[in-house]
N, CA, C and O of each residue as an XYZ file, in Angstrom:
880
protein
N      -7.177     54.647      7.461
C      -6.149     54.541      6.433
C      -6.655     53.649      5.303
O      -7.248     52.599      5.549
N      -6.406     54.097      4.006
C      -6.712     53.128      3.015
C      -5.527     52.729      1.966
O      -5.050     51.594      1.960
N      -5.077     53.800      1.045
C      -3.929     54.017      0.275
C      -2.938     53.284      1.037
O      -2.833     52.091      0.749
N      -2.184     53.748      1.953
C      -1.446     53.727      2.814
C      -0.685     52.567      3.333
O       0.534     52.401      3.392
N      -1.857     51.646      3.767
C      -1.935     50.067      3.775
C      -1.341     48.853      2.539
O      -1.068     47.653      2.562
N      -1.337     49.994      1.470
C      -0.450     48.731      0.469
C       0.846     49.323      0.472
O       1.617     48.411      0.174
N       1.497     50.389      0.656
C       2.834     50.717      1.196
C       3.505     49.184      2.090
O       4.565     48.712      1.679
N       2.758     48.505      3.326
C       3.635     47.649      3.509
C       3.336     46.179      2.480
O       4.152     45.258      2.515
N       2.430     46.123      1.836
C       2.199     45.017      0.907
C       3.468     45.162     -0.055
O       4.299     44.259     -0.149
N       3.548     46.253     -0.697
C       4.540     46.181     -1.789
C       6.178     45.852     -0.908
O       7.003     45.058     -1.361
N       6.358     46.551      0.239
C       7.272     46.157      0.938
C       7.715     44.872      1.341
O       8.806     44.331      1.526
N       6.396     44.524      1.426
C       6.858     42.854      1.780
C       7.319     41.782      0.839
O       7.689     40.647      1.140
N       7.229     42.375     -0.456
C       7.651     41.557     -1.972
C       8.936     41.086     -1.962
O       9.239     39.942     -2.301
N       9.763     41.991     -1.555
C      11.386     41.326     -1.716
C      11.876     40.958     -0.714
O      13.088     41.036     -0.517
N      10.882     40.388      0.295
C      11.136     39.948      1.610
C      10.845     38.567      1.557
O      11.158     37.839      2.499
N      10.202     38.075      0.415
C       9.606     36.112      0.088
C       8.953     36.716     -1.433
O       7.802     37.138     -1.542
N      10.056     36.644     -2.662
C       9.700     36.971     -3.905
C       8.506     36.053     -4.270
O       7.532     36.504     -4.873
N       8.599     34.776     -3.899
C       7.850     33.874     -4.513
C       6.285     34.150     -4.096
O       5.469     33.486     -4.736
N       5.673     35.205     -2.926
C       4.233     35.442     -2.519
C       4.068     36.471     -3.692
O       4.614     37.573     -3.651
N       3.055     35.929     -5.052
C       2.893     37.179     -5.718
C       1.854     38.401     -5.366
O       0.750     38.378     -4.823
N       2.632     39.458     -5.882
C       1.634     40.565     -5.329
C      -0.072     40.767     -4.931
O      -0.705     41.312     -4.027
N      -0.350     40.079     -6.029
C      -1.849     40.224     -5.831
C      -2.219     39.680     -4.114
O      -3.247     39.962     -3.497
N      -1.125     38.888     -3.636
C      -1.807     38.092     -2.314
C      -1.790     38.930     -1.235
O      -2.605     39.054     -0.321
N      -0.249     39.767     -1.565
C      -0.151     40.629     -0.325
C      -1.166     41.815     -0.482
O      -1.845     42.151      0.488
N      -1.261     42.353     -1.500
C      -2.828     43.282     -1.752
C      -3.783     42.845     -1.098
O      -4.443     43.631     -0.418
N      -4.024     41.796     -1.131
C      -5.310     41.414     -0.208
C      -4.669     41.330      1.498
O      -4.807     42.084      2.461
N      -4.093     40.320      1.344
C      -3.286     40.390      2.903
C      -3.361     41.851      3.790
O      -3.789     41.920      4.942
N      -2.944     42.786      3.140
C      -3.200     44.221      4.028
C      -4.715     45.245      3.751
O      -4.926     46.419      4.055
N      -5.703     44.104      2.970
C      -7.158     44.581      3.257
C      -7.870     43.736      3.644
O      -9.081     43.685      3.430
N      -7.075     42.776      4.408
C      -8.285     41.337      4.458
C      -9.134     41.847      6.037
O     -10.274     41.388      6.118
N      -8.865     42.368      6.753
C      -9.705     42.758      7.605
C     -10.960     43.403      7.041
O     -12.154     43.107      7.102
N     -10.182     44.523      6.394
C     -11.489     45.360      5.921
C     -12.150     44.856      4.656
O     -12.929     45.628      4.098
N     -11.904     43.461      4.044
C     -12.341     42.606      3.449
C     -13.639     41.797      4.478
O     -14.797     41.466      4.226
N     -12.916     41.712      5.513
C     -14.050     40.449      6.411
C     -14.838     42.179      7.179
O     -16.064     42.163      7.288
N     -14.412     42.932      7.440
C     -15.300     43.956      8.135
C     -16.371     44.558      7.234
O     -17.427     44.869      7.787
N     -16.230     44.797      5.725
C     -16.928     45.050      4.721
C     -18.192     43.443      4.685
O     -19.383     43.467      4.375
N     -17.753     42.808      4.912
C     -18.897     41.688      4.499
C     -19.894     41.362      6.042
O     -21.031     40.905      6.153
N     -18.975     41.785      7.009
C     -19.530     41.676      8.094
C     -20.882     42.879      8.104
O     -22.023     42.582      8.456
N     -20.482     44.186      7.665
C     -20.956     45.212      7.348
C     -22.479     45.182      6.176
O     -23.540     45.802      6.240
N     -22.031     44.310      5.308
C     -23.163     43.648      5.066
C     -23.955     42.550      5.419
O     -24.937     42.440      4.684
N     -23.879     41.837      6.152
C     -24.347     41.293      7.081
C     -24.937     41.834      8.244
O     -25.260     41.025      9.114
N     -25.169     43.189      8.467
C     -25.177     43.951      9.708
C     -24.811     43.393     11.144
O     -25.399     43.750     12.164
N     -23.797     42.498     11.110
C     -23.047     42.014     12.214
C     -22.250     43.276     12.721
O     -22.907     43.761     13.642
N     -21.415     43.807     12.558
C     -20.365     44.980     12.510
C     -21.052     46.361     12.036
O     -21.693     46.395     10.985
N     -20.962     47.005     12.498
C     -21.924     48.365     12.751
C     -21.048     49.906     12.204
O     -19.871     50.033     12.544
N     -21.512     50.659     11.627
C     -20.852     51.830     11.395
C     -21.370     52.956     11.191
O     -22.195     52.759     10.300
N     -21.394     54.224     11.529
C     -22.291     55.322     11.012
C     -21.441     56.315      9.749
O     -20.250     56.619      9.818
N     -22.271     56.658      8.759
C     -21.686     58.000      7.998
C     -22.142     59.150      9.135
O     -23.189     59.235      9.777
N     -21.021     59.948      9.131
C     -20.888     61.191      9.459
C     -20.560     61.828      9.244
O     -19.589     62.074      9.960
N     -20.818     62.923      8.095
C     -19.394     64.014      7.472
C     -18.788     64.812      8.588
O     -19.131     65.724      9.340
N     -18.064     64.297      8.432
C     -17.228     65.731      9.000
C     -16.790     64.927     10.479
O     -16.519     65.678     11.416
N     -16.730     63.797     10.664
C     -17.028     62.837     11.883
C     -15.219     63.454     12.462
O     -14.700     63.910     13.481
N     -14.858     63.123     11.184
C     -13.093     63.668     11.386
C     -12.626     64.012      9.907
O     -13.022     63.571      8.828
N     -11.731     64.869     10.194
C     -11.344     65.687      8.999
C     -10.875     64.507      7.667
O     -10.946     64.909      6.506
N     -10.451     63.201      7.927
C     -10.089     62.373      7.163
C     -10.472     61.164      7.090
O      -9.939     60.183      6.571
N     -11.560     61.310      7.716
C     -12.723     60.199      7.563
C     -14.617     60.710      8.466
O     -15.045     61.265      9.478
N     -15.132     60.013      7.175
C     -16.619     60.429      8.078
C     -17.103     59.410      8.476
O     -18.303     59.512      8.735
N     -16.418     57.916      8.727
C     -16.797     56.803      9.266
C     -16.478     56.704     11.064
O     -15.335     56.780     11.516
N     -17.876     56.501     12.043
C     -18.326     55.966     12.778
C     -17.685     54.845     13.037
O     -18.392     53.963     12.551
N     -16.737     54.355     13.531
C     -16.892     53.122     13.074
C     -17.158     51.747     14.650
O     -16.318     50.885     14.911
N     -18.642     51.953     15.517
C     -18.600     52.379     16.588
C     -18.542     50.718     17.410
O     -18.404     50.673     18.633
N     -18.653     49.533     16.646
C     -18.708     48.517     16.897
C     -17.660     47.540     15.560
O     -17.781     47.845     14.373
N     -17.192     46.987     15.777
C     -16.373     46.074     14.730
C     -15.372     45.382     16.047
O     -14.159     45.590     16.056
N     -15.868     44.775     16.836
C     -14.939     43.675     17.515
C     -14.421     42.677     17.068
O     -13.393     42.273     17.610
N     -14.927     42.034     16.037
C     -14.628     40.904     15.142
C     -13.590     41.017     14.414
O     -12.656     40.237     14.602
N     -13.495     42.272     13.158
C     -12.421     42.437     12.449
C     -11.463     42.940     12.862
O     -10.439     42.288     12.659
N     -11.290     44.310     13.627
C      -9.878     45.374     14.202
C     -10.360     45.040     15.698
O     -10.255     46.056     16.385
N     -10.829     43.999     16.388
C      -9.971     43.938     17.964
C      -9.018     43.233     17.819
O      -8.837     42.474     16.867
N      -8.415     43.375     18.595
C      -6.768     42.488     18.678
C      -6.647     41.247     18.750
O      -5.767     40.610     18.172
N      -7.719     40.670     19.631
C      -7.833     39.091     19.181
C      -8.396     38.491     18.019
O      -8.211     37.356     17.579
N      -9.437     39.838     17.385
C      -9.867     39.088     16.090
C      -8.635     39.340     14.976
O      -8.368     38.381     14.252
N      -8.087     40.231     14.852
C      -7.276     40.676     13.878
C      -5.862     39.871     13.943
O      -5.230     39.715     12.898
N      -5.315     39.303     15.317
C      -4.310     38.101     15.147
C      -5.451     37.138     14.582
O      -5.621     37.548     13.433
N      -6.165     36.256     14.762
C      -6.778     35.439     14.401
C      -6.949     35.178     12.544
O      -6.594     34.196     11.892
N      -7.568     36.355     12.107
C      -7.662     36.350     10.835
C      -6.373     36.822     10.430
O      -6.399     37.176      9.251
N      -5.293     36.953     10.956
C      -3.996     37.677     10.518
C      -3.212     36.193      9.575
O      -2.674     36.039      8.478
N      -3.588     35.232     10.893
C      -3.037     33.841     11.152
C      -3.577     32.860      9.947
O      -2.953     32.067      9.242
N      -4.898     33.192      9.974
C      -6.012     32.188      8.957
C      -6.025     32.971      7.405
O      -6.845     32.515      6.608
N      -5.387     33.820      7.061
C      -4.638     34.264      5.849
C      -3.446     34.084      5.317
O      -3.060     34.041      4.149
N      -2.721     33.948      6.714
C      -1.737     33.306      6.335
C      -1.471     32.070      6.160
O      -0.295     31.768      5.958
N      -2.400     31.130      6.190
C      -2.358     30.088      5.952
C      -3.413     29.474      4.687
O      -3.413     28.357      4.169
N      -4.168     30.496      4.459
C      -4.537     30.438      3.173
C      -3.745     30.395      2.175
O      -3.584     29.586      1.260
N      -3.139     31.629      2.539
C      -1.921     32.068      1.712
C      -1.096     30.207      0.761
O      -1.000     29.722     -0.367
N      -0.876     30.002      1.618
C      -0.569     28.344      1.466
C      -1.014     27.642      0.331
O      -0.460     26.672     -0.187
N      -2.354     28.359     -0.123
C      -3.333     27.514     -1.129
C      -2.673     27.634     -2.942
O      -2.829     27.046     -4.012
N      -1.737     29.014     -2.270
C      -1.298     29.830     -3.940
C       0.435     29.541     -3.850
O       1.112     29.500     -4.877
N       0.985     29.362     -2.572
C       2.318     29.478     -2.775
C       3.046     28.170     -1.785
O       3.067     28.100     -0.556
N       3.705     27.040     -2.962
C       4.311     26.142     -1.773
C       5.347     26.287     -1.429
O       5.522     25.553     -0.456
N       6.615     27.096     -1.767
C       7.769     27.600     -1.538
C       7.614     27.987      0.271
O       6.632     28.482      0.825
N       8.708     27.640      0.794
C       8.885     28.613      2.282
C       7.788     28.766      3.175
O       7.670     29.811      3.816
N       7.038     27.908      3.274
C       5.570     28.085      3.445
C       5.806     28.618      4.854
O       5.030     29.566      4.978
N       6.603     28.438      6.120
C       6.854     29.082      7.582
C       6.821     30.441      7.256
O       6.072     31.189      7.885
N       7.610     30.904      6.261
C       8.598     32.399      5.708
C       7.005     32.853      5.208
O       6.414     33.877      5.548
N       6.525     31.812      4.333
C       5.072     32.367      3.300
C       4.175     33.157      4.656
O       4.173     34.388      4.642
N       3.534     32.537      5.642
C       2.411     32.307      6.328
C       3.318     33.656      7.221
O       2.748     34.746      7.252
N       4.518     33.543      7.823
C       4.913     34.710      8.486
C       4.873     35.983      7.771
O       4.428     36.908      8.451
N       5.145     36.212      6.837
C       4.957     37.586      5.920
C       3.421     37.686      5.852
O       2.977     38.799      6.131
N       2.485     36.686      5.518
C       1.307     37.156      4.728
C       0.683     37.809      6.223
O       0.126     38.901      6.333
N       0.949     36.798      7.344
C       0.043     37.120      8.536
C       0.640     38.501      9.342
O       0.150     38.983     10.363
N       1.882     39.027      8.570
C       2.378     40.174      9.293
C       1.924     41.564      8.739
O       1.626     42.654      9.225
N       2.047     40.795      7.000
C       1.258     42.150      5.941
C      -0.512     42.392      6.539
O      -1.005     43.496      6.769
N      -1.087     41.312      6.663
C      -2.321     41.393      7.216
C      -2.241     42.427      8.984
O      -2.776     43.463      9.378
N      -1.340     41.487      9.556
C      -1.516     42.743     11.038
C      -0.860     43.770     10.661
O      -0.946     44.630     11.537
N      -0.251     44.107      9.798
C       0.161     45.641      9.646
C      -1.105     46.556      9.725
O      -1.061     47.651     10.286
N      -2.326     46.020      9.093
C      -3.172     47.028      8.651
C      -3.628     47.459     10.195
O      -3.733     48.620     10.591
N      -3.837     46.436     10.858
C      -4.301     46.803     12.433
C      -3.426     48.107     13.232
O      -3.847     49.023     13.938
N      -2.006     47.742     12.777
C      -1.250     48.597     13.380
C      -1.392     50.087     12.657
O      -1.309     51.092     13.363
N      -1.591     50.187     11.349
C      -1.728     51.506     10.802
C      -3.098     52.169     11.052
O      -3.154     53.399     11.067
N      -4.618     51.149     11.322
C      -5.049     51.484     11.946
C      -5.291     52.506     13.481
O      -6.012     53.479     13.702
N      -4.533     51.912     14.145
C      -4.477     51.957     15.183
C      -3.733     53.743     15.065
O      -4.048     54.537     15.951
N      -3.007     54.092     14.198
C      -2.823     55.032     14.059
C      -3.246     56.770     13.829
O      -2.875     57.914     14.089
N      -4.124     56.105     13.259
C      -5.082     56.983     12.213
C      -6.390     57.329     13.204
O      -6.643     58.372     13.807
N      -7.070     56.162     13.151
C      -8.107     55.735     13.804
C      -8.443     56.469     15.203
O      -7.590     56.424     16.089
N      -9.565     57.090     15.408
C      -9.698     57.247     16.395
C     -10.063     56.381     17.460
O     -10.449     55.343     16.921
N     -10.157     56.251     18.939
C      -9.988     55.314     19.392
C     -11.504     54.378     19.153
O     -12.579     54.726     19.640
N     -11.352     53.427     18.497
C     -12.445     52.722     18.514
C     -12.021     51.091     18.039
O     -12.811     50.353     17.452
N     -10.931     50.790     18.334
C     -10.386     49.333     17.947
C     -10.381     48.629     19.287
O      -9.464     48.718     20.104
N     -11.238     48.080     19.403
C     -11.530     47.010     20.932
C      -9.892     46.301     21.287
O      -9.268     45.718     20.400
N      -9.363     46.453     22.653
C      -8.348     44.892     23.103
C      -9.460     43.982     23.418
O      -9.291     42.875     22.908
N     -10.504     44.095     24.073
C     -10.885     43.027     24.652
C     -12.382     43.037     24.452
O     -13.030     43.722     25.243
N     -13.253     42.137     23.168
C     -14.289     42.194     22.834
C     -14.511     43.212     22.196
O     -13.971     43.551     21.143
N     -15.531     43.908     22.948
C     -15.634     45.304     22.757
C     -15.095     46.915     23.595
O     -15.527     48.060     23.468
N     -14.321     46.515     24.190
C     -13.898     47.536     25.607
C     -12.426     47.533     25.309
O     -11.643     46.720     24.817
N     -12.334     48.945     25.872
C     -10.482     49.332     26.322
C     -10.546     49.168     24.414
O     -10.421     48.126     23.771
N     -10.766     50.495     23.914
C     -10.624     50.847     22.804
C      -9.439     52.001     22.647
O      -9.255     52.981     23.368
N      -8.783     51.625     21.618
C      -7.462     52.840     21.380
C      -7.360     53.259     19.720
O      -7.652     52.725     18.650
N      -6.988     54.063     20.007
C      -6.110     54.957     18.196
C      -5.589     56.284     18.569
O      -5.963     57.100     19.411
N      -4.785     56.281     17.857
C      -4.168     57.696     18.273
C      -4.552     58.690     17.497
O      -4.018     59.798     17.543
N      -5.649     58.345     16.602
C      -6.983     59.696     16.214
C      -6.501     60.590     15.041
O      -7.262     61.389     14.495
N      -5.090     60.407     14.643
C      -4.352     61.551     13.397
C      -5.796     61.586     12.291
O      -6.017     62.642     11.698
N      -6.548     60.615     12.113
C      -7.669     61.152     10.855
C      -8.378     62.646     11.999
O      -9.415     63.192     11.623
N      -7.863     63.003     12.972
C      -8.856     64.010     13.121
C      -7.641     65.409     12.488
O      -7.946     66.589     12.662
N      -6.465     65.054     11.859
C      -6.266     66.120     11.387
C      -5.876     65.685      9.964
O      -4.826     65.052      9.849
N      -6.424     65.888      9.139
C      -5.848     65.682      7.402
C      -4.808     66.260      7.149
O      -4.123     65.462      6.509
N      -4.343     67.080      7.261
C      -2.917     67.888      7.259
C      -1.705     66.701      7.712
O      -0.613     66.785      7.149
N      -1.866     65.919      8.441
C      -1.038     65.205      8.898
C      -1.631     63.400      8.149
O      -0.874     62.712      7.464
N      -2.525     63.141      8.370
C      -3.259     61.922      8.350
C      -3.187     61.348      6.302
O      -3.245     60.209      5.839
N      -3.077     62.409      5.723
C      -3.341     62.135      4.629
C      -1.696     62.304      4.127
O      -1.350     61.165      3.814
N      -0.637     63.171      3.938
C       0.432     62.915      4.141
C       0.961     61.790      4.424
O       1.753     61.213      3.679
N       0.733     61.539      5.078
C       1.352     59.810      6.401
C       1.254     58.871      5.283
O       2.155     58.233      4.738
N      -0.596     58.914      4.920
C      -0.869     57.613      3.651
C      -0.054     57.961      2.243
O      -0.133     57.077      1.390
N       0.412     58.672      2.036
C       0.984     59.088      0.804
C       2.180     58.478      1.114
O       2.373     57.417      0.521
N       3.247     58.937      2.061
C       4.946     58.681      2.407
C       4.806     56.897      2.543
O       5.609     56.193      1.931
N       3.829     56.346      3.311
C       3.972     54.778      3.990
C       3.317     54.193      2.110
O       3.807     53.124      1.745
N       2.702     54.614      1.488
C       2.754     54.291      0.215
C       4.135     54.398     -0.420
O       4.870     53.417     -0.313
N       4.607     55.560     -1.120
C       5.494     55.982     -1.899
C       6.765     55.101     -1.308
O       7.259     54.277     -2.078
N       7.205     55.209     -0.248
C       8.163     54.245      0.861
C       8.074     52.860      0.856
O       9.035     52.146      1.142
N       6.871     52.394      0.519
C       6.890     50.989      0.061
C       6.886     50.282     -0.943
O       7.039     49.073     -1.122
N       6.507     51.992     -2.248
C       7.091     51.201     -3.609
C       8.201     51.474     -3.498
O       8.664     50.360     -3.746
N       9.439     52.369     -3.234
C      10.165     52.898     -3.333
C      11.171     51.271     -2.876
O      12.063     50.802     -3.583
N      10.818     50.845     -1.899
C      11.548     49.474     -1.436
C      11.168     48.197     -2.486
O      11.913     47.218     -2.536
N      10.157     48.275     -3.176
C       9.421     47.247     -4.000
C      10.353     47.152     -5.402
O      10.745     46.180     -6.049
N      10.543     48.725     -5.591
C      11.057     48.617     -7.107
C      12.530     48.678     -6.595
O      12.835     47.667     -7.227
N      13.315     48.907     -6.181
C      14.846     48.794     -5.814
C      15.133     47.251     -5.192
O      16.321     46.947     -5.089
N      14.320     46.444     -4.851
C      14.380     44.653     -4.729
C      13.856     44.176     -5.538
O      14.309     43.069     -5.830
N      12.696     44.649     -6.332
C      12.716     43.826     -6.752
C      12.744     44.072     -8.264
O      11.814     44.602     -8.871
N      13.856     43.656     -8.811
C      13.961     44.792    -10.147
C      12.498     43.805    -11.420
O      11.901     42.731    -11.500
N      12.614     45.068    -12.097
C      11.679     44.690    -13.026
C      12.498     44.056    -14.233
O      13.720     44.199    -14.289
N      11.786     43.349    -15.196
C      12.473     43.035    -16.703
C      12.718     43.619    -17.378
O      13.776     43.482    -17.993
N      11.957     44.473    -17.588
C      11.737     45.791    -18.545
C      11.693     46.971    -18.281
O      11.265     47.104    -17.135
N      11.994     48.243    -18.913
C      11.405     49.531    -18.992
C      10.017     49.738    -18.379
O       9.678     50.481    -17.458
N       9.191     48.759    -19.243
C       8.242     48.856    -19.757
C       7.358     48.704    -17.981
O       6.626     49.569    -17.500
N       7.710     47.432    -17.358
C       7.293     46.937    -16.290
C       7.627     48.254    -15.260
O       6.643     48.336    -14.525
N       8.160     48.834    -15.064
C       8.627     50.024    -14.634
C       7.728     50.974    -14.481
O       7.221     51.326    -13.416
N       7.491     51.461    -15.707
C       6.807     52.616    -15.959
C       5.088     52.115    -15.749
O       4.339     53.060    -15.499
N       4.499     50.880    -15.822
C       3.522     50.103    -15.399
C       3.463     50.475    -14.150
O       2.477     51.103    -13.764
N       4.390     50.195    -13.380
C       4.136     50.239    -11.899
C       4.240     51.978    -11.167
O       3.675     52.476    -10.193
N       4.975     52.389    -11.908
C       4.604     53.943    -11.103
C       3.209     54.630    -12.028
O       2.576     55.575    -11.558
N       2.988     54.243    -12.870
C       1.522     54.512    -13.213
C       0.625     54.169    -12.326
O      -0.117     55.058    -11.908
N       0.480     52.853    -11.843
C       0.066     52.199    -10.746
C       0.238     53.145     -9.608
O      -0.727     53.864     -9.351
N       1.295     53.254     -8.899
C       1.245     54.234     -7.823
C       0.585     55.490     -7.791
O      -0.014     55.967     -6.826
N       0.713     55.907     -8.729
C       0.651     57.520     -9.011
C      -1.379     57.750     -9.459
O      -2.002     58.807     -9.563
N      -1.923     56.206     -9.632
C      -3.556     55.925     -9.717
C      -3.870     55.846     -8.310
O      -4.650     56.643     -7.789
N      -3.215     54.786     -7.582
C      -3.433     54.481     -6.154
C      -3.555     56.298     -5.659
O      -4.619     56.877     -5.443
N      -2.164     56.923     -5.572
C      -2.436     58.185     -4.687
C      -3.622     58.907     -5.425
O      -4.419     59.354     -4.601
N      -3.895     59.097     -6.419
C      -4.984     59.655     -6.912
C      -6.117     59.301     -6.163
O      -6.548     60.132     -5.364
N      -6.835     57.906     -6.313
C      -7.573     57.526     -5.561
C      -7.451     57.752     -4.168
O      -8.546     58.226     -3.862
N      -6.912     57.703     -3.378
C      -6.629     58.579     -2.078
C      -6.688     60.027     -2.093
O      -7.109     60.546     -1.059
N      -6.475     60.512     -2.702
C      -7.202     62.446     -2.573
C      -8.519     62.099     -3.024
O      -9.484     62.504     -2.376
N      -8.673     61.439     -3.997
C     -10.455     61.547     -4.112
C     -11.187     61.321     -3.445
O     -12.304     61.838     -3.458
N     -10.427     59.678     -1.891
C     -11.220     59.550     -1.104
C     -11.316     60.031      0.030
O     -12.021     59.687      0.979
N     -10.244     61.227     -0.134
C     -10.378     62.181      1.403
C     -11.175     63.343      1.062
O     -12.020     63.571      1.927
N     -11.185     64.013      0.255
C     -12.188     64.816     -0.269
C     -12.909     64.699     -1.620
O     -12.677     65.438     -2.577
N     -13.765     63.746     -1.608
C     -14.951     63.260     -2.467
C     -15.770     63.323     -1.302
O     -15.535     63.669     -0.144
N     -17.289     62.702     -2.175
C     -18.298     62.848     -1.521
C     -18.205     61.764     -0.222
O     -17.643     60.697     -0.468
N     -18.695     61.968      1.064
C     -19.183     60.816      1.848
C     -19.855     59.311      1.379
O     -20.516     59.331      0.341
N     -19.792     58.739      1.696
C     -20.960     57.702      0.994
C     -22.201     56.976      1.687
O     -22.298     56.326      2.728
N     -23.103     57.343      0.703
C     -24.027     57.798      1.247
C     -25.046     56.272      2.709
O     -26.117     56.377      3.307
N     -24.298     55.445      2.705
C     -24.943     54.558      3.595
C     -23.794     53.484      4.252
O     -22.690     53.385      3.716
N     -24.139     52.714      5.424
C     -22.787     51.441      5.329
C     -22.682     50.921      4.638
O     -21.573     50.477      4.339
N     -24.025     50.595      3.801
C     -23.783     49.481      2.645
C     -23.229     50.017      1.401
O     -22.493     49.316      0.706
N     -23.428     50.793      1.191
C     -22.425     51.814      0.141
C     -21.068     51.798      0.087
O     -20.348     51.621     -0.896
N     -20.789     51.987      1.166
C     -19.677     51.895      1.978
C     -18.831     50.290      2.024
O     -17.812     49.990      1.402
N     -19.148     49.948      2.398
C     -18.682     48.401      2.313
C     -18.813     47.667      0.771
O     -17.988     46.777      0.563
N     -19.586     47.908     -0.101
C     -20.093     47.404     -1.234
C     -19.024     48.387     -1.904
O     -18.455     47.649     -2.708
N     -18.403     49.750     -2.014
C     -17.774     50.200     -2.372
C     -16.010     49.931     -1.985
O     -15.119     50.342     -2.728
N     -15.833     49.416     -1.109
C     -15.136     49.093     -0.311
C     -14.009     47.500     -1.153
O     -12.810     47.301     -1.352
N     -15.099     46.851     -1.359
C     -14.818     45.565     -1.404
C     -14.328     45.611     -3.039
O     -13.338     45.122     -3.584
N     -15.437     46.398     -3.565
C     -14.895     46.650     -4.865
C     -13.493     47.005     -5.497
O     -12.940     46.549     -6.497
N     -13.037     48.114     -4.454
C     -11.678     48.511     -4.544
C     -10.890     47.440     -4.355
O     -10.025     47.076     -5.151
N     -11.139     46.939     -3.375
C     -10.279     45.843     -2.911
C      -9.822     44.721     -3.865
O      -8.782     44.070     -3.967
N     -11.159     44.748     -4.613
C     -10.438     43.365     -5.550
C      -9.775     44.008     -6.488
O      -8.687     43.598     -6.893
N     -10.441     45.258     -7.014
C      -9.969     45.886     -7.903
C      -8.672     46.178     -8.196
O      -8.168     45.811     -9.257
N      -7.985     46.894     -7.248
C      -6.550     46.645     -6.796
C      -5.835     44.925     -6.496
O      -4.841     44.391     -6.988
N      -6.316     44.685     -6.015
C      -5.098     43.431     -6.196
C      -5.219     42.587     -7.490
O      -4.424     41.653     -7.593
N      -6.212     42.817     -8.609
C      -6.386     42.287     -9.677
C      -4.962     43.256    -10.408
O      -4.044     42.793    -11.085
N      -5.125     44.333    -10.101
C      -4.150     45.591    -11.277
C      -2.768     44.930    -10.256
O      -1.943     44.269    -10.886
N      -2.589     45.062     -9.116
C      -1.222     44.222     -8.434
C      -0.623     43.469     -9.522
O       0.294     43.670    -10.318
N      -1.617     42.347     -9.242
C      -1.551     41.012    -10.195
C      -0.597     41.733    -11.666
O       0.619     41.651    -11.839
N      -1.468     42.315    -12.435
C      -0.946     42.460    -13.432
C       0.109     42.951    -13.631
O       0.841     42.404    -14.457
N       0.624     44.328    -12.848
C       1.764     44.824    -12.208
C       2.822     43.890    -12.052
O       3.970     44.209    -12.363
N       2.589     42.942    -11.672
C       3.697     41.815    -10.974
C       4.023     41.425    -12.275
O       5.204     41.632    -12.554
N       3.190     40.809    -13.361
C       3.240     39.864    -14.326
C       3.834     41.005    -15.391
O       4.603     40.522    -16.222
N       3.634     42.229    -15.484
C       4.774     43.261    -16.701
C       5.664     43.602    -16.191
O       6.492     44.147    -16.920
N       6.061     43.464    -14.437
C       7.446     43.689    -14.877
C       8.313     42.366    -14.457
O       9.418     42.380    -13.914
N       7.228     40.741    -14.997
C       8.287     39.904    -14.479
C       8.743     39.428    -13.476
O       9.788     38.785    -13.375
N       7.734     39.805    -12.373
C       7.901     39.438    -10.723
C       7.249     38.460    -10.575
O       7.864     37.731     -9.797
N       6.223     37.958    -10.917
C       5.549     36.892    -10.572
C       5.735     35.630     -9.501
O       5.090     35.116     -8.587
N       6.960     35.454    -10.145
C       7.380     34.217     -9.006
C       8.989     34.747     -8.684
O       9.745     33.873     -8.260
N       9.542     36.110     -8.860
C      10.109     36.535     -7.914
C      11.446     36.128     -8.894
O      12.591     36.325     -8.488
């Protein structure tokens, strides 16, 4: 899942106005933030495979660190308390949302994913595999998107028109980028992959950021 994953970020906005967007953007890629760098590091292991599954050609045959269950509470926890560094309001309320937007991604994982998310180290791996059908898998990331602006902009109202029409532009780029990345090219290495990866990542929660600040959400 990629798109998909900021569906509960934007959700979580009118749940602690004062966490601005850009944090929870990261919050629901910070795994695949620390799995991308791990990835360059060749700590965490992955193969290209086209065609590996209809909605992903990633291997992804070792990563105990980032998506096992003890690593992913762990860094769920240590984001959320980063989180801390940007927002002093509610900080119990702060650190519980950021570290829940962060384990969401595990759980949507876990969805998609075929089984390859470790409980324990590396062993007793699960997913319930939907990337092996795109018909279903790519759908899913579209609705858990659209469903979480859909809750974002009805809490949290904007100032303007203007901030409005900003943000479903925004959405409507995000799903774009999601058909391109279910049928675009493979890429062509891990490091490609991860180096491409990370890029998005900031990339998006930088446009969040700005999102937040036209329609006036900033601090909620």
């Amino acid at each position: 899942m990629f798109i998909g994953h900021y569906g509960p970020a934007l959700a979580a906005k009118p749940v602690v106005r004062q966490i601005p967007l850009w944090i929870l953007f990261v919050a629901v890629q910070w795994l695949d933030f620390c799995w991308s760098t791990l990835v360059l590091m060749g700590v965490e292991k992955v193969r290209i495979i086209p065609g590996f599954t209809e909605g992903s050609p990633l291997d992804l045959y070792f990563m105990p660190y980032t998506h096992g269950l003890l690593g992913a509470a762990i860094l769920s926890f240590v984001f959320g308390a980063i989180a801390l560094l940007f927002v002093h309001e509610r900080r119990v309320a702060v650190v519980a949302i950021v570290a829940g937007a962060v384990f969401s991604h595990w759980l949507l994982d876990f969805v998609v994913h075929v089984p390859d998310l470790p409980l324990i180290g590396d062993t007793d791996k699960v997913g319930l595999g939907l990337w092996r059908w795109i018909w279903i898998s790519l759908p899913l990331e579209l609705v858990t998107l659209f469903a979480g602006a859909i809750l974002y902009v009805r809490n949290v109202p904007s100032t303007t028109r203007f901030g409005d029409a900003v943000f479903w532009v925004f959405v409507a780029a995000m799903a774009g980028v999601e058909l391109y990345a279910a049928f675009g090219p493979a890429p062509a290495t891990p490091a490609a992959q991860a180096e491409t990866a990370l890029f998005a990542y900031v990339l998006l929660a930088l446009l969040a950021g700005l999102v937040d600040w036209a329609r006036g959400t900033v601090r909620g």
